[in-house]
LUMROLO-891677 format. One line per 3 residues: their letters; for each residue y, x negated, z of C-alpha. Coordinates in pm, 1 decimal. Example, Ala and Ser with C-alpha at 12.3 -4.5 7.8 and 13.67 -1.06 7.14 Angstrom:
as = -450.0 -1230.0 780.0 ~ -106.0 -1367.0 714.0
//
This chain:
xxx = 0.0 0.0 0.0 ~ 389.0 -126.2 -80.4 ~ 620.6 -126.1 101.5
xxx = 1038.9 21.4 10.7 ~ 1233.6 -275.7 -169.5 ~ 1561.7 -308.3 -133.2
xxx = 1737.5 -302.7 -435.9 ~ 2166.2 -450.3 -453.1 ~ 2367.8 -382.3 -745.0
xxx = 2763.6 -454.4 -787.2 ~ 2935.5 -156.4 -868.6 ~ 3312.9 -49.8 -965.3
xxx = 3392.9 293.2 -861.7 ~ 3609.4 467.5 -1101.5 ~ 3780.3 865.3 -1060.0
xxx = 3726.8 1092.3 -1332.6 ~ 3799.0 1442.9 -1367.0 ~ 3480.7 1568.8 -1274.3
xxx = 3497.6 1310.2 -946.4 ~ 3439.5 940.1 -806.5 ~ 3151.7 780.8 -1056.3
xxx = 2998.3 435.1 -1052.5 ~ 2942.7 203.7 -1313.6 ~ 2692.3 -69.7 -1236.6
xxx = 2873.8 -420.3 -1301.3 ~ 2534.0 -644.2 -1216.3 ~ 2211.2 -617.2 -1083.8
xxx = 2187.0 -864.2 -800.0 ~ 1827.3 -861.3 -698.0 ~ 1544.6 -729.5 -461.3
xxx = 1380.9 -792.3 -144.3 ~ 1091.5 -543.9 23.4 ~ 1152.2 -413.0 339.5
xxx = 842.5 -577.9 450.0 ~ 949.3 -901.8 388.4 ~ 1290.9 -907.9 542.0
xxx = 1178.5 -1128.2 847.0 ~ 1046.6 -1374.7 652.3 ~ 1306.3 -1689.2 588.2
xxx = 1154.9 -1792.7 215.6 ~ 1172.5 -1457.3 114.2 ~ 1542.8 -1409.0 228.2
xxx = 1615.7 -1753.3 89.1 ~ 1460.6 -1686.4 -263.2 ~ 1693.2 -1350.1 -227.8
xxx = 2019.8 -1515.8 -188.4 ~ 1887.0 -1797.9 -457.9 ~ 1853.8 -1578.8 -751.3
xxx = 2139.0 -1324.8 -642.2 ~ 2476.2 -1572.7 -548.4 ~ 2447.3 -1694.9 -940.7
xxx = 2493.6 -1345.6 -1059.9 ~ 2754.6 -1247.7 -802.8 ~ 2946.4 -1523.6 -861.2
xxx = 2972.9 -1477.3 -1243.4 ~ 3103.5 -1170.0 -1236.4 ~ 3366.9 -1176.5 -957.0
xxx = 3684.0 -1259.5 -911.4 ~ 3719.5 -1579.3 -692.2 ~ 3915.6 -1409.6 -445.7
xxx = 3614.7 -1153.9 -412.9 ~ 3397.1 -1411.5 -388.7 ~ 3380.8 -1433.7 -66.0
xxx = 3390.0 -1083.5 94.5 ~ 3149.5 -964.9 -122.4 ~ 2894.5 -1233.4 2.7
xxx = 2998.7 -1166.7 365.9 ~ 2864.1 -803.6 265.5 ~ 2520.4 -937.4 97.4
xxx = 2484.5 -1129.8 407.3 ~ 2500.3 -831.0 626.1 ~ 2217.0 -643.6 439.6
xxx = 2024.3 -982.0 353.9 ~ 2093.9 -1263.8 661.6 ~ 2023.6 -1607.0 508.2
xx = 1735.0 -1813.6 706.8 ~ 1845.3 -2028.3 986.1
//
């Protein structure tokens, strides 16, 4: 049996008439649920995901938007 992944995408949140909609700007990875705890796993996360962040922010974003990754996905000790 699997477990739930996680799944983090960076989105921009636009109004429209009909209401607030969001448009996917990058998928930034996925981690299972299961495998949270586990320090390789977490590492390999933030591995394959702070490449894709970073080419698609701003620099001043940067850094806020990893302090929110961070919260969701700690990095290993």
């Amino acid at each position: 049996m699997t477990g739930h992944a996680l799944d983090f995408f960076l989105v921009s949140t636009i109004r429209t008439r009909s209401g607030p909609r969001q448009r996917i700007i990058a998928y930034l990875g996925s981690i299972e649920e299961r495998l949270m705890s586990l320090d390789r796993q977490r590492a390999l996360f933030h591995k394959n995901a702070m490449p894709k962040l970073e080419s698609v922010t701003q620099p001043d974003q940067y850094e806020s938007l990893i302090q929110s990754l961070k919260a969701k996905v700690p990095q290993p000790d």
